[in-house]
C-alpha positions as CSV (number, residue, x, y, z in Angstrom):
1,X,-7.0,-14.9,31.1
2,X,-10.1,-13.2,30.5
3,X,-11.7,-12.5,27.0
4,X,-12.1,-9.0,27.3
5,X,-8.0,-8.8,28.4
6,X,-6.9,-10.9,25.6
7,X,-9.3,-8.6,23.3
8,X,-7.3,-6.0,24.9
9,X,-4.0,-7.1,24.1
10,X,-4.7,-8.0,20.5
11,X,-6.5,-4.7,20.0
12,X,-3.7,-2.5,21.5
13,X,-0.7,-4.2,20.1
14,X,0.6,-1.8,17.2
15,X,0.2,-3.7,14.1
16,X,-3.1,-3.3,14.5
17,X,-3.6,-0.3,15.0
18,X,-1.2,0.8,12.3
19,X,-3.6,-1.9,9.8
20,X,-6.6,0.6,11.0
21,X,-4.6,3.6,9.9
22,X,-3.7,2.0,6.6
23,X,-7.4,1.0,6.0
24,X,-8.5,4.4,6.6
25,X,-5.8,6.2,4.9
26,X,-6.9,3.9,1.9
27,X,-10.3,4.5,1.5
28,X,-9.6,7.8,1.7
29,X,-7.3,7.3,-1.4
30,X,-9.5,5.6,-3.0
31,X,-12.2,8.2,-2.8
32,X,-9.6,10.6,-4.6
33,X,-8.4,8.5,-7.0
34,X,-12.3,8.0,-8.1
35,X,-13.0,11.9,-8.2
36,X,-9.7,12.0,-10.2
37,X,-10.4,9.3,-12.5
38,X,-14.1,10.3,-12.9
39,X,-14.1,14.1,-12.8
40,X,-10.6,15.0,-14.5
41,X,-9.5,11.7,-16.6
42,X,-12.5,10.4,-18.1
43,X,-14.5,13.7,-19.3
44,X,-11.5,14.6,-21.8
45,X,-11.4,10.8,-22.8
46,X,-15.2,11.0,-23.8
47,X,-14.4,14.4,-25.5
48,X,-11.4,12.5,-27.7
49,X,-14.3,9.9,-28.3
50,X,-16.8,11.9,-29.5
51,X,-18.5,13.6,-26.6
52,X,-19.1,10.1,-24.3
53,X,-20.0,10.5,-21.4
54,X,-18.0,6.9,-19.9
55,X,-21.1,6.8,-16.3
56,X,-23.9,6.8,-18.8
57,X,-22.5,3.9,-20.9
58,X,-24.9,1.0,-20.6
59,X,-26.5,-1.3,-22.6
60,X,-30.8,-1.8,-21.7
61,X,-31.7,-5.2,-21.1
62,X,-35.2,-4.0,-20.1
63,X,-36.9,-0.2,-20.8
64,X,-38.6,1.5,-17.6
65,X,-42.1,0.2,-17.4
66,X,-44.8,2.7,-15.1
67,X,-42.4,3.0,-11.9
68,X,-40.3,0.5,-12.4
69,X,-36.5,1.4,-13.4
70,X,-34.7,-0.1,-16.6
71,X,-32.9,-2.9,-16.6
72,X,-29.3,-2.4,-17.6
73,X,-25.5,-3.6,-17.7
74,X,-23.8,0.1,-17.1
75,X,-20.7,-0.8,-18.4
76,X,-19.5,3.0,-18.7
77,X,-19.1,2.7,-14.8
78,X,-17.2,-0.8,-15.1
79,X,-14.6,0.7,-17.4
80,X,-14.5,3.7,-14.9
81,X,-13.7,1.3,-11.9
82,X,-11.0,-0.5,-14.0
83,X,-9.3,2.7,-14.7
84,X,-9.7,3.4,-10.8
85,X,-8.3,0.3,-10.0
86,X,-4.9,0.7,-12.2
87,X,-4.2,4.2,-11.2
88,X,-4.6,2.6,-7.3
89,X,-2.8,-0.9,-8.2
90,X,0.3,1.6,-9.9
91,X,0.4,4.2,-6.8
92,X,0.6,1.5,-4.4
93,X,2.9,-0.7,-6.3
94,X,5.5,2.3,-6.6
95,X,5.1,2.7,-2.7
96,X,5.9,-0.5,-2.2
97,X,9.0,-0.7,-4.6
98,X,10.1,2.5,-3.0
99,X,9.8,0.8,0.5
100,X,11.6,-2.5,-0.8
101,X,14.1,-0.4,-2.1
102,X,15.0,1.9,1.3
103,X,15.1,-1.9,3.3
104,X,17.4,-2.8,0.6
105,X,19.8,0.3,1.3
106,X,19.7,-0.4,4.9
107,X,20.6,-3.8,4.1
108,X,23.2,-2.8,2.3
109,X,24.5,-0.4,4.8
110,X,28.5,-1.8,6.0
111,X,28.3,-3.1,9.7
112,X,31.1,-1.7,11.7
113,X,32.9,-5.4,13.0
114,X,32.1,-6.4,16.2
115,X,33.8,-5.3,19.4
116,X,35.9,-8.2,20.3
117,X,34.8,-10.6,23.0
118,X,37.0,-10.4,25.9
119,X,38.6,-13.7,25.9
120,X,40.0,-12.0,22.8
121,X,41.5,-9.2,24.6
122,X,42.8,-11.3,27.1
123,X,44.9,-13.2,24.6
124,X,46.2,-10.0,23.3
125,X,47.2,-8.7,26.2
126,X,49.1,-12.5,27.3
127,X,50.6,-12.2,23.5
128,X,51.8,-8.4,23.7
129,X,53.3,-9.4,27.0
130,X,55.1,-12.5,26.0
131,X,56.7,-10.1,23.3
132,X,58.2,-7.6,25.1
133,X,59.4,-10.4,28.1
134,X,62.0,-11.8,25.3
Protein backbone atom coordinates (compact mmCIF):
# COMPACT_ATOMS: atom_id res chain seq x y z
CA UNK A 1 0.00 0.00 0.00
CA UNK A 2 1.12 3.21 -1.05
CA UNK A 3 1.84 6.26 1.28
CA UNK A 4 -0.33 8.60 -0.37
CA UNK A 5 -3.36 5.75 -0.15
CA UNK A 6 -2.89 5.05 3.43
CA UNK A 7 -2.69 9.08 3.94
CA UNK A 8 -5.88 8.79 2.15
CA UNK A 9 -7.58 6.49 4.28
CA UNK A 10 -6.51 8.03 7.62
CA UNK A 11 -7.36 11.51 6.27
CA UNK A 12 -10.98 10.53 5.07
CA UNK A 13 -12.01 8.25 7.86
CA UNK A 14 -14.61 10.35 9.95
CA UNK A 15 -13.09 10.93 13.26
CA UNK A 16 -10.89 12.89 11.70
CA UNK A 17 -12.57 14.91 10.05
CA UNK A 18 -15.13 15.50 12.80
CA UNK A 19 -11.51 16.39 15.15
CA UNK A 20 -10.95 19.23 12.29
CA UNK A 21 -14.54 20.44 12.84
CA UNK A 22 -14.10 20.44 16.62
CA UNK A 23 -10.69 22.30 16.39
CA UNK A 24 -12.21 24.87 14.27
CA UNK A 25 -15.44 25.21 16.04
CA UNK A 26 -13.09 25.76 19.07
CA UNK A 27 -10.96 28.41 18.14
CA UNK A 28 -13.70 30.05 17.01
CA UNK A 29 -15.09 29.80 20.63
CA UNK A 30 -12.37 30.82 22.03
CA UNK A 31 -12.13 34.01 20.09
CA UNK A 32 -15.72 34.87 21.56
CA UNK A 33 -15.18 33.94 24.85
CA UNK A 34 -11.97 36.43 24.75
CA UNK A 35 -14.16 39.45 23.25
CA UNK A 36 -16.60 38.45 26.03
CA UNK A 37 -14.35 38.22 28.82
CA UNK A 38 -12.26 41.25 27.58
CA UNK A 39 -14.83 43.68 26.19
CA UNK A 40 -18.08 42.99 28.44
CA UNK A 41 -16.59 41.17 31.84
CA UNK A 42 -13.55 42.84 32.70
CA UNK A 43 -14.37 46.72 31.93
CA UNK A 44 -17.19 46.67 34.80
CA UNK A 45 -14.69 44.63 37.05
CA UNK A 46 -11.97 47.54 36.65
CA UNK A 47 -14.96 50.04 37.22
CA UNK A 48 -15.88 48.09 40.72
CA UNK A 49 -11.99 48.36 41.25
CA UNK A 50 -11.50 51.76 40.87
CA UNK A 51 -11.45 52.49 37.12
CA UNK A 52 -8.61 49.56 36.19
CA UNK A 53 -8.14 49.02 33.19
CA UNK A 54 -7.17 44.75 33.72
CA UNK A 55 -4.76 44.85 29.65
CA UNK A 56 -2.77 47.69 31.02
CA UNK A 57 -1.82 45.99 34.29
CA UNK A 58 1.90 45.39 34.29
CA UNK A 59 4.63 45.73 36.40
CA UNK A 60 8.12 47.60 34.48
CA UNK A 61 11.07 45.65 34.85
CA UNK A 62 12.83 48.09 32.41
CA UNK A 63 11.60 51.88 31.13
CA UNK A 64 11.68 52.52 27.23
CA UNK A 65 15.12 53.70 26.43
CA UNK A 66 15.48 55.76 22.67
CA UNK A 67 13.53 53.02 20.43
CA UNK A 68 13.66 50.40 22.42
CA UNK A 69 10.25 49.17 24.26
CA UNK A 70 9.85 48.65 28.10
CA UNK A 71 10.42 45.77 29.65
CA UNK A 72 7.44 44.42 31.48
CA UNK A 73 5.49 41.40 33.22
CA UNK A 74 1.74 42.45 31.89
CA UNK A 75 0.09 40.61 34.30
CA UNK A 76 -3.39 42.53 33.66
CA UNK A 77 -3.42 40.25 30.41
CA UNK A 78 -2.46 36.97 32.47
CA UNK A 79 -5.44 37.46 34.85
CA UNK A 80 -7.59 38.20 31.58
CA UNK A 81 -6.49 34.72 30.08
CA UNK A 82 -7.23 32.94 33.33
CA UNK A 83 -10.73 34.31 33.39
CA UNK A 84 -10.87 33.15 29.54
CA UNK A 85 -9.76 29.92 30.40
CA UNK A 86 -12.56 29.19 33.30
CA UNK A 87 -15.44 30.60 31.39
CA UNK A 88 -14.07 27.97 28.40
CA UNK A 89 -12.92 25.04 31.00
CA UNK A 90 -17.01 25.62 32.57
CA UNK A 91 -18.74 25.78 28.91
CA UNK A 92 -17.01 22.78 27.88
CA UNK A 93 -17.35 20.88 31.03
CA UNK A 94 -21.20 21.39 31.04
CA UNK A 95 -21.24 20.06 27.34
CA UNK A 96 -19.61 17.24 28.24
CA UNK A 97 -21.71 16.41 31.44
CA UNK A 98 -24.73 17.08 29.18
CA UNK A 99 -23.34 14.47 26.61
CA UNK A 100 -22.45 11.86 29.56
CA UNK A 101 -25.70 12.31 30.71
CA UNK A 102 -27.87 11.72 27.13
CA UNK A 103 -25.39 8.28 26.81
CA UNK A 104 -26.47 7.55 30.21
CA UNK A 105 -30.32 7.84 29.24
CA UNK A 106 -29.80 5.67 26.28
CA UNK A 107 -28.10 3.31 28.46
CA UNK A 108 -30.75 3.24 30.57
CA UNK A 109 -33.33 2.88 27.85
CA UNK A 110 -35.36 -1.01 28.55
CA UNK A 111 -34.22 -3.50 25.69
CA UNK A 112 -37.25 -5.16 24.27
CA UNK A 113 -36.04 -9.29 25.08
CA UNK A 114 -34.73 -10.92 22.29
CA UNK A 115 -36.68 -12.80 19.68
CA UNK A 116 -36.27 -16.31 20.56
CA UNK A 117 -33.82 -18.52 18.62
CA UNK A 118 -35.51 -21.04 16.72
CA UNK A 119 -34.48 -24.15 18.44
CA UNK A 120 -36.74 -22.44 20.95
CA UNK A 121 -39.66 -22.41 18.81
CA UNK A 122 -39.23 -25.68 17.77
CA UNK A 123 -39.48 -26.91 21.33
CA UNK A 124 -42.66 -25.06 21.76
CA UNK A 125 -44.18 -26.15 19.04
CA UNK A 126 -43.06 -30.36 20.00
CA UNK A 127 -44.38 -29.21 23.74
CA UNK A 128 -47.84 -27.62 22.55
CA UNK A 129 -48.21 -30.66 20.45
CA UNK A 130 -47.41 -33.30 23.02
CA UNK A 131 -50.31 -31.46 25.07
CA UNK A 132 -53.09 -31.56 23.01
CA UNK A 133 -51.97 -35.54 21.78
CA UNK A 134 -53.03 -36.68 25.57
Amino acid sequence: MSMMKEFKDFAVKGNVIDMAVGIIIGAAFGKIVSSFVGDIIMPPIGVLIGGVDFSSLAYVLKEAVGTAPAVTISYGKFIQTLIDFTIIAFAIFMAVKGINSFKKKQEEAPKAPPAPSKEEVLLGEIRDLLKNRS
